[in-house]
C-alpha positions, 0 to 999 in steps of 0.5 A: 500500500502506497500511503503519501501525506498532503497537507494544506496549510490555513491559506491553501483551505481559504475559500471554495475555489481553494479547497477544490484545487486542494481535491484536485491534488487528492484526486491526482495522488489516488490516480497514481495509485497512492492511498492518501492521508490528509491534514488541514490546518485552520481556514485562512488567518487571523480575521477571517471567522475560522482561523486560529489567531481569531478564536484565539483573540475571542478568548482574549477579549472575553477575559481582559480582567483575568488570566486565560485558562490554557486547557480552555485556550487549547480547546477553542483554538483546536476547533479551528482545525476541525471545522477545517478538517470537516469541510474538506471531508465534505468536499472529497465526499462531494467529489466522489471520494470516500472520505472522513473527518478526524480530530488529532486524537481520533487519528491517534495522536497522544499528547503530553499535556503541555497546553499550547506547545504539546509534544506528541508522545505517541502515535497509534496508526490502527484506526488510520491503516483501517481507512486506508485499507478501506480505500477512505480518505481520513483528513486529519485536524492538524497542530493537535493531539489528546492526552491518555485522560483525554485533554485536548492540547495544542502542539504550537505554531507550525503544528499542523506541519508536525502533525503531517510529518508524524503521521507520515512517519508512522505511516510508513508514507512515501512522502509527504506534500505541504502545501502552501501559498510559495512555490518552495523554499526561497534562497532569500526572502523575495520580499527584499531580494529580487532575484530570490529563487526556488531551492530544488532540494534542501538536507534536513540539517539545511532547511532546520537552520534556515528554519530556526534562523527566520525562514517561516515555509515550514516548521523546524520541529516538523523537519526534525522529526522527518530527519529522525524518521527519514521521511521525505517532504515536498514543499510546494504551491497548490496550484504548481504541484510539479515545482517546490523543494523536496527535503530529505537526507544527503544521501537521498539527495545524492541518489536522486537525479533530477538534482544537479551535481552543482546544487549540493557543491554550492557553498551558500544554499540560502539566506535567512533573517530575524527582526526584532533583536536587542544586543545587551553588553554586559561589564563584569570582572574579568575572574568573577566568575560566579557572578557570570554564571549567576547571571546566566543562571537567572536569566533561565530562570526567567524563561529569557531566551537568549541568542548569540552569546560572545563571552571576553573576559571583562564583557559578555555580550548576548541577544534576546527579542525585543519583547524579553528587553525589560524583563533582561533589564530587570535580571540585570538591574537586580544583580546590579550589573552594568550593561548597555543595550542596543536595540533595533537590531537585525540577524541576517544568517547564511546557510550551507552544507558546502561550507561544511569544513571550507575554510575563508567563507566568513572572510568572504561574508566580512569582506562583503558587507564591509564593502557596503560600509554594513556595520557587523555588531556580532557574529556565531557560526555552526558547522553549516551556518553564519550568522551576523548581527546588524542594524535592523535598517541594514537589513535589506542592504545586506541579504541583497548583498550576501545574495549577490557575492554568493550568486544565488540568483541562478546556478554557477557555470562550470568553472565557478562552481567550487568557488560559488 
């Protein structure tokens, strides 16, 4: 049995005309043989009747006098899935497919009970296996899941991309299609660089960081769990089903022949970036250092996320996000530390598995932006990553110049392709 997963995000199951291009992609995968699983997200976003931002902004505004209850969040925001999944049933049933509609835990997603960022503890795929040998389409709410008592939870932003990625994986799915309104992934944001293209093929260790770094096509905790499982998956545009970025392992991408030998030697394979950063530089006593891991202590301890961290023995210098900028100061102010903070600052991050162990790609990224006189704050690397912190007005400026230095716009020719 040849079993794939579609799943259609909030924008793809906006209106009719939407969901019956949605059909037409189920109806295609049953005519070359597969038996297909669906997952829905919530119809369209925030404002439109259905989508969750807007269940969501219903509970805020009934409780503007107390503290929201999480289980009864959860509970609404899981209804915009539903409704979701429901519809689309509907349709397919329309259509002359045989076809029902499941909650997450009717589909057998077993959640931990951490309301609002749920983790999928277990999968048990008995009920889904009987519909597809049924020949029956089963649509699945996606971005939830239910405890072994029974209490709907929510799995967090970019659930539904998790849900899909689960059940293909449990499913033994051959792979599993996302749909949404790009046509794949991009090497930069098109919004800021003209030339930005669709990357053919991406390894999961490409796509989580650019994932992580700001680029919001799909979820990283959703590529995470395809690289554990080894599950293959599609990213592509509703109406342009034979284009988009097929992600998978470097293996896979090796073996498969409709990418070209130059894709995986590029040494830059996309760009990425983040609003929103504040820089804080702490003074400390160069042997102090107690009162550096007390500092890094409390700031855990308010649930402070910080970023880039560069540690010199008199300064410490680290990022979080603008809505963590009073709350640092705060930890800070009480320790009676000296700092300083720079605001409105922006982190541009270059991504590529051809960096991997290829000495001189940070000078050639420093050498860049000092050309354009772009103002470098601070920088972190891992083994296929560079990130650089910025001015949030450079921010343009920079991706267009990163774009260009490392030609992205289009494929290398034959004697550039080591050097691209």
């Amino acid at each position: 049995m040849k079993i794939i997963v579609q799943k259609f995000g909030g924008t793809s199951v906006a209106s009719p005309e939407l969901r019956e291009e949605a059909v037409r992609r189920v109806r295609e995968a049953r005519e070359k043989g597969y038996r297909p699983v669906v997952v829905v997200s919530a119809m369209g976003r925030r404002g439109d009747p259905y989508a969750t931002d807007t269940l969501k902004d219903m509970v805020s505004q009934a409780c503007e006098c107390r503290e929201q209850s999480l289980r009864d969040t959860d509970l609404i925001m899981a209804c915009g899935e539903i409704i979701s999944s429901v519809v689309m049933a509907s349709m397919l049933c329309a259509a002359g497919i045989p076809s029902l509609a499941l909650t997450g835990g009717q589909a057998g997603l077993i959640t931990d009970g951490n309301y609002g960022e749920a983790q999928v503890v277990e999968f048990h795929p008995e009920r889904l296996l009987a519909h597809l040998r049924n020949n029956e389409v089963a649509v699945v709410a996606g971005f939830q899941g239910v405890t072994h008592d029974g209490e709907i939870n929510t799995l967090g932003r970019g659930g539904s991309d998790t849900t899909a990625v689960i059940l293909g994986a449990g499913l033994g799915a051959e792979k599993v299609e996302i749909y949404t309104d790009v046509n794949g992934i991009m090497t930069a944001d098109p919004r800021l660089v003209k030339g930005a293209r669709i990357i053919d093929h991406l390894t999961y260790n490409e796509v989580c960081q650019l994932a992580y770094e700001g680029a919001k096509v799909i979820h990283p905790r959703a590529v995470e769990v395809a690289m554990q499982h080894n599950v293959c998956v599609i990213v592509k545009h509703l109406s342009a089903p034979e284009a988009g970025t097929v992600i998978s392992s470097e293996a896979a991408a090796a073996g498969e022949a409709r990418f070209s030998p130059w894709e995986a030697r590029r040494v830059i394979t996309g760009i990425a970036h983040t609003t929103g950063i504040v820089q804080f530089m702490v003074e400390m006593d160069a042997h102090d250092a107690e009162t550096e891991l007390a500092m890094f202590d409390n700031l855990a301890e308010a649930r402070i996320s910080i970023d880039l961290i560069s540690i010199f023995p008199e300064r410490k210098i680290f990022t979080v996000k603008q809505d963590a900028l009073l709350p640092t100061e705060a930890v800070l102010k009480k320790m009676g530390l000296t700092f300083k903070v720079q605001t409105d600052c922006a982190k541009v991050s270059v991504v590529g598995l051809g960096m991997r162990n290829l000495p001189g790609v940070m000078a050639r990224v420093v050498h860049a932006l000092n050309q354009k006189k772009i103002r470098i704050l601070q920088t972190g690397d891992s083994n296929i990553t560079i990130s650089l912190l910025i001015r949030e007005e450079d921010l343009a400026n920079a991706i267009c110049t990163l774009h260009d230095h490392f030609r992205l716009s289009s494929p290398p020719s034959e004697d550039e392709r080591v050097l691209a």
